[in-house]
C-alpha positions in Angstrom: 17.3 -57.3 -7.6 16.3 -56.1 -4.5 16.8 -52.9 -3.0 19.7 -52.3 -0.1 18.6 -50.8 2.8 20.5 -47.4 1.8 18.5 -47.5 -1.8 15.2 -48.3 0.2 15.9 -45.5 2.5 16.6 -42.9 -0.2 13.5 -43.6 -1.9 11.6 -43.4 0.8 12.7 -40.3 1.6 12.0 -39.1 -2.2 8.3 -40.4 -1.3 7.7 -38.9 1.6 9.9 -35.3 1.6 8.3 -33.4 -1.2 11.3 -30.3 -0.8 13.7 -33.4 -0.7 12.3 -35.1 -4.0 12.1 -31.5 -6.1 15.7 -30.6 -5.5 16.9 -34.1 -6.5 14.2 -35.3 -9.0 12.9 -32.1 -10.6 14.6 -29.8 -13.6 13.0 -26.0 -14.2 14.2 -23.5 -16.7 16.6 -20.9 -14.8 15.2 -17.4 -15.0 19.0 -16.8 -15.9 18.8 -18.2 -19.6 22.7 -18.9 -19.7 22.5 -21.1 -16.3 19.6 -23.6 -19.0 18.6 -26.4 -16.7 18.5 -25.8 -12.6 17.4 -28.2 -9.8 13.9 -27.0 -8.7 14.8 -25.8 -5.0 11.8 -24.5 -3.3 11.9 -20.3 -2.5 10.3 -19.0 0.3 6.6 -18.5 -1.2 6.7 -22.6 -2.5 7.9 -23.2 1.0 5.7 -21.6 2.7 2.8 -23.1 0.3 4.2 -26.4 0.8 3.5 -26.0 4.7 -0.5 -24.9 4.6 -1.4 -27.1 2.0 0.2 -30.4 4.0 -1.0 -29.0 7.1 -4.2 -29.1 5.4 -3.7 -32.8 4.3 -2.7 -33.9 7.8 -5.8 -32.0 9.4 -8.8 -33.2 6.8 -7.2 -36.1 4.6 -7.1 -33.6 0.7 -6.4 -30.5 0.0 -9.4 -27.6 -1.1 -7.0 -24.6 -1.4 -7.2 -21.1 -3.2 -3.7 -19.0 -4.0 -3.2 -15.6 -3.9 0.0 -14.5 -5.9 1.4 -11.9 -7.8 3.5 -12.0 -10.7 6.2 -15.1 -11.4 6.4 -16.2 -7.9 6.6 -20.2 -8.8 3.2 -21.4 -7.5 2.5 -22.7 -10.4 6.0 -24.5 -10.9 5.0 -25.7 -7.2 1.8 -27.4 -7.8 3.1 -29.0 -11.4 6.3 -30.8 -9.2 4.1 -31.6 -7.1 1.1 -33.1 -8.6 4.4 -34.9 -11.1 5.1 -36.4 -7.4 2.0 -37.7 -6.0 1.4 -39.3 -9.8 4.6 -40.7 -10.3 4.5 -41.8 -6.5 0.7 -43.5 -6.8 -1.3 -46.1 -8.7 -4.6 -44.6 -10.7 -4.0 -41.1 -9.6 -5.4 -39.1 -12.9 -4.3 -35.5 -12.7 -5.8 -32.9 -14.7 -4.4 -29.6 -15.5 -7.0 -26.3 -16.7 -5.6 -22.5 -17.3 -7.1 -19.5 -19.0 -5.9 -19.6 -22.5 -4.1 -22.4 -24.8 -0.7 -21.0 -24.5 -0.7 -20.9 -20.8 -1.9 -24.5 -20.9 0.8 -25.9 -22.7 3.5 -23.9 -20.9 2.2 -25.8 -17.8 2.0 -29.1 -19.7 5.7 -28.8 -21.3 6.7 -28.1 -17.4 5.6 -31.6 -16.4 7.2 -32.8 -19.6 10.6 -31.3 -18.8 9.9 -32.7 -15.2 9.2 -36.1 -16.9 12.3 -35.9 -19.3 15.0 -34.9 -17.0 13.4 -37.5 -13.8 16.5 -40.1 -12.3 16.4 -43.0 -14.6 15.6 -44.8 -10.9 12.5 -43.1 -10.0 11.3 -42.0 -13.3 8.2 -44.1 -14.3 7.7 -46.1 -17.4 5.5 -44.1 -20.2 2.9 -44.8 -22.0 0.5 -42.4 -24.3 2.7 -39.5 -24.7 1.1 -36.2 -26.9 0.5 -32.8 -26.6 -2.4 -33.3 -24.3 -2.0 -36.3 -22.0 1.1 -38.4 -20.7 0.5 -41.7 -19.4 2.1 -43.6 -17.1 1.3 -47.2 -18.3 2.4 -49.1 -15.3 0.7 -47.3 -13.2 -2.6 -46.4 -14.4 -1.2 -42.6 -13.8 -1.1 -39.7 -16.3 -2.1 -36.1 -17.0 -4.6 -34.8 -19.2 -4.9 -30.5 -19.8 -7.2 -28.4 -21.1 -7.8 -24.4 -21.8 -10.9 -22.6 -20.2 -12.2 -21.4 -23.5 -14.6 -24.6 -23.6 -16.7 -25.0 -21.3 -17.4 -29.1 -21.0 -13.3 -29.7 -20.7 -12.8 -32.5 -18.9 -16.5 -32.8 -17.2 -16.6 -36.2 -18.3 -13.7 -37.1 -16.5 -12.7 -38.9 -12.9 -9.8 -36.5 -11.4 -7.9 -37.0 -7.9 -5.6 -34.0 -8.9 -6.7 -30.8 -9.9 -4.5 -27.4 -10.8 -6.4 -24.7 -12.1 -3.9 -21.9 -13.4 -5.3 -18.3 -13.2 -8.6 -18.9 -12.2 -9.8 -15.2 -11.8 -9.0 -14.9 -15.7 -11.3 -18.2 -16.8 -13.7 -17.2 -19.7 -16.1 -20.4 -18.5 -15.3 -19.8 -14.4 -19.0 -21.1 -13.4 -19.2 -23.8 -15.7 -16.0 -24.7 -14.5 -16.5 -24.9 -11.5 -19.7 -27.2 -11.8 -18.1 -29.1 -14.2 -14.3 -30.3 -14.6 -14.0 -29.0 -10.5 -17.1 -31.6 -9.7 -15.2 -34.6 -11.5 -13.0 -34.9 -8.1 -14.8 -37.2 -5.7 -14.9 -35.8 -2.7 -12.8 -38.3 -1.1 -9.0 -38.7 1.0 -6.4 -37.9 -1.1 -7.7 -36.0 -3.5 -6.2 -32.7 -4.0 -7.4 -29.3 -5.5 -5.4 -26.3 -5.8 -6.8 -23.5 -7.3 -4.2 -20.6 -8.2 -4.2 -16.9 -9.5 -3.3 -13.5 -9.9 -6.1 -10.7 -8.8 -8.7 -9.5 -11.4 -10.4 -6.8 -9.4 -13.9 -7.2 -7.7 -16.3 -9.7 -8.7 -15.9 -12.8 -10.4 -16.0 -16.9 -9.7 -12.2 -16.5 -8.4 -13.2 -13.2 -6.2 -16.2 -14.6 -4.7 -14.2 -18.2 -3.3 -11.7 -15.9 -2.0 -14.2 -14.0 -0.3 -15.8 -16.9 1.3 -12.3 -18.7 2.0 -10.8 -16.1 3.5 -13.8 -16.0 5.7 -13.5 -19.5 6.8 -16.7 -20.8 5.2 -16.4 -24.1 3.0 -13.6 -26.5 2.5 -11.1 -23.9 0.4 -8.3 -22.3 2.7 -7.2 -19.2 1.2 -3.4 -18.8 1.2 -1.9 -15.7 0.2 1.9 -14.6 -1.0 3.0 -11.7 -1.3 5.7 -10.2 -3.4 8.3 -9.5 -1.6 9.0 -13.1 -0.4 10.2 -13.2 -4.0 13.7 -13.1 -3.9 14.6 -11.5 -7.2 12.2 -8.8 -6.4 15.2 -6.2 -5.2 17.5 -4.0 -7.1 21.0 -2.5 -6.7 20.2 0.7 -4.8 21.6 3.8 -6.5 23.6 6.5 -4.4 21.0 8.9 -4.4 17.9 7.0 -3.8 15.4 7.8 -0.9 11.9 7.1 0.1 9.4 9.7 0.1 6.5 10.1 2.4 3.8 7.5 1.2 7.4 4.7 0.0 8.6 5.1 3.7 5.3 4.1 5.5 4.8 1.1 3.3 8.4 -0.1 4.0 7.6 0.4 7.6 4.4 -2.0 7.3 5.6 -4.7 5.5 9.5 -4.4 7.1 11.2 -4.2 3.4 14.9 -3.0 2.7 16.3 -0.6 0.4 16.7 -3.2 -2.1 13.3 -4.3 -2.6 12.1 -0.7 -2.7 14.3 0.2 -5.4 12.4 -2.7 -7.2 9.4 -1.8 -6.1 10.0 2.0 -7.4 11.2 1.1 -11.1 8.6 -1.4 -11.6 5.7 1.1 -10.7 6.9 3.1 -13.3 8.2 0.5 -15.8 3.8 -0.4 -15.1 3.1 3.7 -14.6 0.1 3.0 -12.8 0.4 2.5 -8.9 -3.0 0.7 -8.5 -2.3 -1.7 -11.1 1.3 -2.4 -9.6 -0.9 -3.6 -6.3 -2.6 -5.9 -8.2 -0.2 -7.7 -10.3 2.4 -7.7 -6.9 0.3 -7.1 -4.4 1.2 -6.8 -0.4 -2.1 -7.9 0.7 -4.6 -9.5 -0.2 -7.3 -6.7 0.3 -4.6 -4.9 -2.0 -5.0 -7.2 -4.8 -8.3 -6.9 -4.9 -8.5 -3.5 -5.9 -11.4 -1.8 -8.1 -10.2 1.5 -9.8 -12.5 4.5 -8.3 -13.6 2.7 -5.2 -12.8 4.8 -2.6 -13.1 3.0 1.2 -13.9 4.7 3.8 -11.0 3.2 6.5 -7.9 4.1 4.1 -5.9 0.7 4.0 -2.6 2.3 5.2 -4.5 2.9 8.1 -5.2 -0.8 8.6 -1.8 -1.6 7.4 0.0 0.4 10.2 -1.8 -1.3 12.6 -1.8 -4.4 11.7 1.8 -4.3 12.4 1.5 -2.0 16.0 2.5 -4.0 19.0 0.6 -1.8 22.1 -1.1 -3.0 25.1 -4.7 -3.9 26.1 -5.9 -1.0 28.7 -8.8 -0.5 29.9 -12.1 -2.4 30.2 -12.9 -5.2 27.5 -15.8 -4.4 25.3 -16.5 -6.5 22.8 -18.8 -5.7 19.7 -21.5 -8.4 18.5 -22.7 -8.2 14.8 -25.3 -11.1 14.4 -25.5 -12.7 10.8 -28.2 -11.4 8.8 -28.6 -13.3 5.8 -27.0 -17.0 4.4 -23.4 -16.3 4.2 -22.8 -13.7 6.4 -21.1 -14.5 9.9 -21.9 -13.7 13.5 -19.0 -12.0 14.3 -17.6 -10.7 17.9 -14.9 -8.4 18.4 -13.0 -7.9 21.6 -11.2 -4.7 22.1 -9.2 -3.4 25.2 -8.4 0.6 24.5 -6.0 0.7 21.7 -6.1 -2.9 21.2 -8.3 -4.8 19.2 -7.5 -7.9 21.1 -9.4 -11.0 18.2 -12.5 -11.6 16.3 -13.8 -14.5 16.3 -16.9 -15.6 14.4 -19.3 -18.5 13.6 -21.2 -19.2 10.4 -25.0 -20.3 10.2 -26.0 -19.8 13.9 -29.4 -18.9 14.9 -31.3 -16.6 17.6 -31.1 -19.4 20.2 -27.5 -20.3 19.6 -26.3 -16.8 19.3 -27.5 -15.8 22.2 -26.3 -18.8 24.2 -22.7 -18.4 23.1 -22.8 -14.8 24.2 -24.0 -15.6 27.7 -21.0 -18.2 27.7 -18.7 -15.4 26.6 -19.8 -13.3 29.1 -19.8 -15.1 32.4 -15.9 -16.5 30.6 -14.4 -13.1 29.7 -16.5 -10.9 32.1 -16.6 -7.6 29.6 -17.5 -4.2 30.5 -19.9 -3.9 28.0 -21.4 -6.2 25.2 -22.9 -4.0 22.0 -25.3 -5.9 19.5 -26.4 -4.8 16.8 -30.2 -5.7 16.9 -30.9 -5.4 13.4 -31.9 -8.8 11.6 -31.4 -11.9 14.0 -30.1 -9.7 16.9 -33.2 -8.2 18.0 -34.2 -11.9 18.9 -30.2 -12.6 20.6 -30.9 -9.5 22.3 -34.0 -10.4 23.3 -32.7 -13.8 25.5 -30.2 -12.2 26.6 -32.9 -9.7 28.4 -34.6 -12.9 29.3 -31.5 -14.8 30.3 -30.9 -10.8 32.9 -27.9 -9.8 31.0 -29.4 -6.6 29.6 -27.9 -3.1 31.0 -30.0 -0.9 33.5 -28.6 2.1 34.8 -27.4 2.6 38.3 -27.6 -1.5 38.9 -24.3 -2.5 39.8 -24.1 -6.4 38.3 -21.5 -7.7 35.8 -23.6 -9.6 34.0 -25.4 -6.9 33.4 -23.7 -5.3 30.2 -25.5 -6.1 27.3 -26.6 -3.1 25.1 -29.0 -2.6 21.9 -27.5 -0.6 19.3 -30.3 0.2 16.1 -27.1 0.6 13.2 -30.0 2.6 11.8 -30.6 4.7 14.5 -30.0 8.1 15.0 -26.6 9.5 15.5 -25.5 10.3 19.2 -23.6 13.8 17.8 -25.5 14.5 14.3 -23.2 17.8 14.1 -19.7 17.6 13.5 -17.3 20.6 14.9 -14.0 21.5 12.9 -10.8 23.0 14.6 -12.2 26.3 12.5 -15.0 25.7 15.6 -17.3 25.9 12.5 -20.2 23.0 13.3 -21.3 20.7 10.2 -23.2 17.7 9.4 -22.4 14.6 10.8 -23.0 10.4 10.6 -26.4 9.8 8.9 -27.0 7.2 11.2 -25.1 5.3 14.3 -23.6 3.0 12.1 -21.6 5.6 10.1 -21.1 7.3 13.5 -19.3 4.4 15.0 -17.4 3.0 11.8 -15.9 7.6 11.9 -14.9 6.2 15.5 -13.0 3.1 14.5 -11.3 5.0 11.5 -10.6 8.3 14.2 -9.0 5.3 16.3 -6.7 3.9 13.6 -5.3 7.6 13.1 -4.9 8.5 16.1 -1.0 9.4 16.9 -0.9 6.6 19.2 -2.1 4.3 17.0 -3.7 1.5 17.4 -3.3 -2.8 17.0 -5.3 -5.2 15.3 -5.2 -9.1 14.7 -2.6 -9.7 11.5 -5.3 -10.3 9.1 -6.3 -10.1 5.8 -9.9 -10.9 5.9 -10.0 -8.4 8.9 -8.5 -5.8 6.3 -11.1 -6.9 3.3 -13.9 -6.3 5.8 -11.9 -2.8 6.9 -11.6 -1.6 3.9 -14.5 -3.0 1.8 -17.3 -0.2 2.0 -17.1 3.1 0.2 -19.4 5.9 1.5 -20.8 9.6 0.0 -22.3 12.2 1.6 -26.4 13.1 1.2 -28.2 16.2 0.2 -27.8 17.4 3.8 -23.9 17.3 3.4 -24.5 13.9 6.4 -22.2 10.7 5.6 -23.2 7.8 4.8 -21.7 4.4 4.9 -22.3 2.1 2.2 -24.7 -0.9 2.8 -24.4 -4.1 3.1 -26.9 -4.8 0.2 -24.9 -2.8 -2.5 -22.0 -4.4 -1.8 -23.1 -8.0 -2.4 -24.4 -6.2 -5.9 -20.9 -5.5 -6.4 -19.4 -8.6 -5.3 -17.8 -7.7 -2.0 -18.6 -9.6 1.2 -20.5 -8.2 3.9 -18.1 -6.2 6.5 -19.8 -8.6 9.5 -16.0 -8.5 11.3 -15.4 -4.4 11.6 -18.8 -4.0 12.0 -18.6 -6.0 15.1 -15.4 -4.0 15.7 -17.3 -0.5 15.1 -20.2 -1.3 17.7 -16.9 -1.2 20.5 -17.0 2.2 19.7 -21.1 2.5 19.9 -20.6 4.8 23.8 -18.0 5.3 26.1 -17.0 2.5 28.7 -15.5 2.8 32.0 -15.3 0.0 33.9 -18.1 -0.4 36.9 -17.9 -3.6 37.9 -17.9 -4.3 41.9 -14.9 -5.4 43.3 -12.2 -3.7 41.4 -9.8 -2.6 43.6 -9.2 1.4 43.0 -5.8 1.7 41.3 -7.5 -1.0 38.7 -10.3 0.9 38.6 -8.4 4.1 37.9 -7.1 2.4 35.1 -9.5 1.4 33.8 -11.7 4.4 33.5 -8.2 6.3 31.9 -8.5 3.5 29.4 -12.2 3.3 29.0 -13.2 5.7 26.2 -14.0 4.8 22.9 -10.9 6.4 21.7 -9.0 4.3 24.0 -7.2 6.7 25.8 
């Protein structure tokens, strides 16, 4: 009998409305084990999910995305409706599902059962193979298959348009994995991967796609979601309860209530270990990827605070150019007005010529006060054409195109002594590098504060090297060689921030009128003042 043009209506909205089609067609397990049964009803995480990965779809044609998460958020109850969707909805659409241990893979198999159980008679598909490791839908060349990370050549044999890996940065086999059972799905429209999983400090397959994600390089997008858009994460707040210190700035930065503090108080002690309550519900992701003892030079509350400042851009624009040095690493730029770091905006595998060709674009675009690059690596040769091109700085010549600068990051400090308040002098940076990244972090803490882009990757790179001190008592950043040993990305984005700190600036250019002017040099310090 054919369908009225009500019924054809509803089901094409249960085709096309994926938050439509869970709270209609999809049954989960209350967390309330007295309510049994509940409508799957997406919460603000699975929402906001939803949104990337089908902007994603729209943009390239599949999805390639990595998840962030903390604890019992519903990701994973996400990706199973919605992989039950596109198969139920689809003809030869094989979806395969891959966790960390066997118990964790049946949990999320019995989920697509329950979806598959409790489905509308109308919309619920006819079945075919049915076991405890693959559901078939017979009429429509459809199914599941699962599989647990403990062997390594699950599923490599197999063609996949649908792929949910479940706590990825706990995988036994991650590499093998990942050339294996990941490879089986063709690179072709459609197809969808989602890869999803609590932190497991630095280092691993998981860690090292985040990294590279989060930095915009490859297909994956990184999404991240954290705790508090969970909605059970709050707590009846008892008469006497108030925030200390270190509780109050962390509300501030993330905007939480009393109520979710209260949570966030018990379950730190329910866990007794602070760093270990970031990673299992962490804030950031820079914060769930922790590693116990690693001390970073830029405190993250430091980043945190501004991340969240809203202060205006005075003063000249300098902008900071860190040229890649090896494969991965990016050519970053940073553009800062006083206490504002204004964006960073970087390119990946860009050479001499190119480099230097998009900075002379930059330059006649944004017309900056000064232009530091770093002329280690590549950026002695982008310096170089940018000489040739006349964009280098010479004293006492009045041009604004001529504001580009050399700075060695292994040069010699400009102050090697430091002075105390005591007026007692000590040793200083090591080198200019360490000198300017003491600048950036003397910035962040200043009582005015300062604002940077809303970022996490910005934060990873912030936050990522730890530093000690030599025999001479002088400070010394950690490189950019020992932390690929470790498994943490170069910094390429603060260090393009730290070279806007490499000298003073005051703004020379001809033709600025003198109140501008006056302005300008009141903004132009490093410190932004």
């Amino acid at each position: 009998m054919p369908l009225s043009p009500r019924e054809r209506a509803i089901r094409t909205r249960l085709r096309d409305d994926f938050p439509h089609y869970a709270s209609r067609a999809l049954r989960i397990r209350a967390k309330d084990p007295r309510l049994g049964l509940a409508p799957l009803v997406l919460n603000a995480a699975q929402l906001h999910l939803h949104g990337r990965i089908e902007a994603q779809k729209r943009r390239t044609g599949r999805v390639r995305v990595l998840v962030l998460k903390g604890r019992q958020q519903g990701v994973s109850t996400y990706v199973g409706g919605r992989f039950y969707w596109l198969a139920t909805h689809g003809r030869g659409v094989r979806t395969f599902i891959l966790s960390h241990e066997q118990q964790a893979t049946d949990n999320l198999f019995g989920m697509v059962e329950r979806y598959h159980e409790h489905c509308p008679d109308l919309i619920r598909p006819s079945t075919g193979t049915a076991n405890a490791r693959e559901l078939e839908f017979d009429r429509l060349d459809s199914g599941y298959a699962v599989g647990t990370a403990g062997t390594k050549a699950v599923g490599r044999s197999q063609t996949i348009q649908l792929f949910h890996g479940s706590e990825v940065a706990f995988w036994p086999n991650a590499e093998a994995h990942f050339s294996g059972v990941v490879q089986a799905v063709p690179d072709a429209a459609g197809t969808e991967i989602i890869l999803e999983s609590t932190a497991n400090g630095i280092g691993g397959a998981f860690h090292e796609r985040w990294q590279r994600a989060e930095a915009g390089i490859g297909d994956y997008e990184a999404v991240f979601i954290p705790w508090f858009w969970s909605e059970e994460y709050r707590r009846e707040v008892p008469p006497a309860f108030r925030l200390d210190p270190e509780e109050a700035n962390y509300a501030a930065a993330h905007g939480l209530d009393m109520a979710q503090m209260a949570w966030r108080r018990n379950k730190i002690a329910e866990l007794r270990d602070p760093l270990l309550f970031r990673q299992e519900y962490p804030a950031t992701a820079a914060e769930a990827f922790q590693m116990t003892g690693h001390d970073s030079f830029i405190p993250p509350e430091l980043v945190v605070r501004a991340r969240k400042a809203a202060l205006a851009g005075i003063g000249p624009l300098v902008i900071g150019a860190d040229p890649a040095r090896f494969g991965d690493d990016r050519f970053a730029l940073a553009y800062r007005r006083g206490r504002r770091l204004e964006k960073i905006v970087s390119r990946q595998k860009i050479d001499t010529v190119a480099g230097a060709n998009w900075l002379r674009q930059v330059i006649d675009a944004e017309r900056p006060a000064r232009v530091f690059v770093d002329v280690g690596g590549i950026g002695a040769g982008v310096f170089d054409l940018l000489r040739s091109f006349g964009y280098a700085r010479e004293p006492g010549v009045a041009d604004p195109r001529k504001v580009v600068v050399p700075i060695d990051f292994a040069g010699s400090p400009q102050d090697p002594e430091i002075m105390l308040p005591s007026g007692e002098m000590r040793p200083g940076p090591f080198n200019r590098r360490a000198e300017m990244w003491l600048r950036s972090r003397d910035w962040l803490s200043e009582p005015g504060g300062a604002q940077i882009p809303d970022e996490d990757a910005l934060q990873a790179d912030a936050c990522g090297p730890s530093y000690h001190y030599n025999a001479n008592a002088a400070l010394l950043l950690e490189s950019k060689e020992h932390m690929r040993a470790r498994g943490v990305r170069s910094p390429d984005a603060w260090d393009a921030v730290a070279l806007t700190f490499a000298e003073p600036v005051g703004d020379d250019r001809p033709g600025l009128d003198p109140l501008a002017a006056l302005r300008a040099r009141s903004g132009g310090s490093w410190m932004g003042r």
